[in-house]
N, C-alpha and C positions, 0 to 999 in steps of 0.2 A: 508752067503753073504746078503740074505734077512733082516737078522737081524738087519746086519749092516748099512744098506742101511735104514733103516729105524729107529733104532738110530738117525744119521747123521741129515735125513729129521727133527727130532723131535728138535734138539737141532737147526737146523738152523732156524725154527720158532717160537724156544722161543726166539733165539736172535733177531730176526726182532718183536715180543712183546713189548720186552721189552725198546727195541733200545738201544742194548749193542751189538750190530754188528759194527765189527772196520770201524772208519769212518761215524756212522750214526751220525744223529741229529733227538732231538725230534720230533714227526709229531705234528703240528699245524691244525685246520681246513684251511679249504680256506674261511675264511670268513675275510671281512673288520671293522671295527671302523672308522667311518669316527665322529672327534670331532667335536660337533658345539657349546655344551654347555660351552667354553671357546671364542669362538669365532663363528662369525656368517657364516655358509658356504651358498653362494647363488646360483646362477642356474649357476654359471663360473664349480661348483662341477660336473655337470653332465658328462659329459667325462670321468672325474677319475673313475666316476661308472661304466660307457659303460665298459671301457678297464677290467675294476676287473670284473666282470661280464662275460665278453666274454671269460675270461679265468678258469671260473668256481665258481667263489666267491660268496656268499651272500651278500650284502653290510647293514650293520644297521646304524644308525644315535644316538649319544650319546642322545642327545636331547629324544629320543624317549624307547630305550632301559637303559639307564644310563653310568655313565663310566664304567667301568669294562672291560677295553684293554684284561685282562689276561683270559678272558674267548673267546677270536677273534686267530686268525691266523694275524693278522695286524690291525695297527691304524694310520690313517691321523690326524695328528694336520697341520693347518694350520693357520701361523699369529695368535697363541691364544690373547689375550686381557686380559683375565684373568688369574691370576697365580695360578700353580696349587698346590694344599696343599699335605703335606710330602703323606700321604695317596695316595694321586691319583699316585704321582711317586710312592709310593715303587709297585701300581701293575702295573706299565708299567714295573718297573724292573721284574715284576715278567711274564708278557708276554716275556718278552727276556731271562726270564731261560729255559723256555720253549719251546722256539726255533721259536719265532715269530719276528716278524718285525716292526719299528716303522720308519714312514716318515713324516719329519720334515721338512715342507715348511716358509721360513720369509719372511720380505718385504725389502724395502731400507728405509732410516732414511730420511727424518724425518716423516715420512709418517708411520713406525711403529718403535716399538723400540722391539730390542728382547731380552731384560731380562726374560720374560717367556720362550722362548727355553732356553737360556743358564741355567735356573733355571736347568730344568729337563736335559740336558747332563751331568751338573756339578753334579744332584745328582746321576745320573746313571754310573758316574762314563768313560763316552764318552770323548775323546779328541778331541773336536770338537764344537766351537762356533760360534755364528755367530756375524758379525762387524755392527755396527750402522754406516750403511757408506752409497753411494751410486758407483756402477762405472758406468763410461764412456767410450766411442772409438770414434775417431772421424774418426776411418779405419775402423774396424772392426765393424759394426754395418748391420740394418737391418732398409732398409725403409728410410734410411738418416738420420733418429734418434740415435742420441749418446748414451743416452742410454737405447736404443734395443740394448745392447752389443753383438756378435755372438763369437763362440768361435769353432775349430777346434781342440786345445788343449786337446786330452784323453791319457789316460794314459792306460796299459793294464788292463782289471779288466772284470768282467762278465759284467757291469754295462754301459760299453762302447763299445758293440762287435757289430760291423754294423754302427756304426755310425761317421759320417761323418761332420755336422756341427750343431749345436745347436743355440737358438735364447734365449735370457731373456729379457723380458719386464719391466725393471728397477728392477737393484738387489741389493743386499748386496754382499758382497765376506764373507767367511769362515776362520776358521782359523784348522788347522789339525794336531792336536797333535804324539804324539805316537801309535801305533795301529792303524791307519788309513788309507785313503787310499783314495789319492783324485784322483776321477776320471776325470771330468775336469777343468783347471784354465784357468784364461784369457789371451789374447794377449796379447805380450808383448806391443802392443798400448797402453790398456787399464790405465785408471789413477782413482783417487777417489779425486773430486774436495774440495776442504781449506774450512773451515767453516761449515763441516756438523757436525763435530761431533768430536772436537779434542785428544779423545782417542783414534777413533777407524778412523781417517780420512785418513791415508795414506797409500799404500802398505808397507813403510817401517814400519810401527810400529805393522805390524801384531804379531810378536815378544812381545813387551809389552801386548798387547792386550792378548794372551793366556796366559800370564804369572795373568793377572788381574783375570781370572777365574781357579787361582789355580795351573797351569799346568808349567810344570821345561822348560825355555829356551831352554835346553840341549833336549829336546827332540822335537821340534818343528821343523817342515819343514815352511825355510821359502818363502814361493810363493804366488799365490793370487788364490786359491781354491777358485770354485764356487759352483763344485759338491762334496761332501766326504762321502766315507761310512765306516763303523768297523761293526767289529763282536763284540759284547759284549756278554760273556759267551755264551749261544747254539742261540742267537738270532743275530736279523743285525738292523743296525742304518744306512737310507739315509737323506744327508741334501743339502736344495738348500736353496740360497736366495733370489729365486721368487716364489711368491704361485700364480702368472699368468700363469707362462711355459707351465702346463697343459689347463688351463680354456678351455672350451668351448664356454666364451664368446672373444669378443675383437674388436679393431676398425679396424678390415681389414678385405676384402676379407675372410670368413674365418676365423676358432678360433685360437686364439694362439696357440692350442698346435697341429693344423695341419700344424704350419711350419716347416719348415725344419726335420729336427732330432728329433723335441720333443717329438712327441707319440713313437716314438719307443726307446726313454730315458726310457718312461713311464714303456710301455714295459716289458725291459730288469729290472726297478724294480719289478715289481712283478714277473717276473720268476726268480729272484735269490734267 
């Protein structure tokens, strides 16, 4: 019985080793990538550190360390400016064989253009881009400003458990292929005003819009996703399309991402 019992014990800690236990996934450090050598992160970033930090993280700055995502437990792009060469995606892909996390913040058009995110979803093989657009509410807002869109709109997902209403400080909407999984989309208030951007300017052509980076009609949910996330092979992909939601900085009372629901958006991403 002894024997056994001890057998048993052996083989169940070569399987948590190895992470060939049903149902595991790779362990990742808990440590961050925050990118700045694509674009510039300024002291709005400091928040996103507090929260990664408070929950056990190390935080590095690409600028300082280099790129190298696949050596982190997670990496922040935010709004990059520059795009990123085949090399640097294949090792963010290679962060997410390993079962790391990659959070993908844009802006609203025209103010940035997101060609570099959609670079690296489309090569990572993500059903999930982002619109050169901007939305609006002239209900659903925050502060009386149209768009500070809010949105009440989640859907079941870890990503949304506690939360209650959300605030963006001018965004983009999303578009959410196959394999996805948007966790919140807008009012049905919400609109995206004529002239910003006529590929990607309406609710209705979010359809075309994903079909332009590659991805089958037949597989597209069509809605107006703000927040969406996927698992890609042992890793996870979060995407917004405001890189303020978080900030620490902003013109209120107060940083943006201590209104309403956002720190605890923040949150529930790094604990999934």
């Amino acid at each position: 019985m002894k024997k056994l019992l001890l057998i048993s014990t052996l083989v169940i800690f070569a399987l948590l080793l190895t992470s060939c236990w049903p149902g595991s996934i790779p362990l990742v450090p808990k440590t961050l990538l925050i990118d700045n050598t694509h674009s510039s992160s300024g002291g709005g970033i400091t928040r996103i550190v507090q929260a990664f930090q408070a929950r056990g993280y190390s935080v590095f700055y690409s600028s300082v360390v280099g790129f190298n995502p696949q050596e982190y437990g997670a990496v922040l792009i935010s709004a990059p400016e520059v795009a990123y060469t085949n090399t640097e995606k294949s090792k963010l892909g290679n962060l997410l064989s390993l079962g790391g996390k990659i959070i993908l913040l844009s802006e609203w058009y025209s103010y940035y253009n997101s060609a570099p995110l959609n670079a690296i979803t489309s090569y990572l093989g993500v059903n999930i881009s982002f619109n050169n657009n901007l939305i609006l509410d002239n209900v659903n807002n925050y502060k009386s400003r149209t768009d500070w869109v809010t949105t009440t709109k989640f859907e079941a997902h870890t990503l949304s458990a506690g939360m209650n209403k959300i605030v963006f400080f001018a965004t983009s909407t999303l578009n959410a292929g196959a394999n996805t999984s948007i966790v919140a989309r807008a009012e049905a208030t919400s609109y995206t005003p004529a002239g910003i951007s006529p590929e990607f300017s309406e609710a209705s052509s979010v359809e075309s819009g994903v079909q332009s980076q590659g991805f089958s009609s037949q597989d597209v949910i069509i809605s107006v996703p703000l927040v969406v996330a996927a698992r890609a092979g042992s890793g996870k992909v979060v995407a917004l399309g405001d890189s303020d939601i978080f900030s620490g900085e902003g013109s209120l009372p107060g940083a943006y991402i201590d209104q309403l629901d956002n720190l605890r958006l923040l949150q529930n991403i790094i604990n999934w």
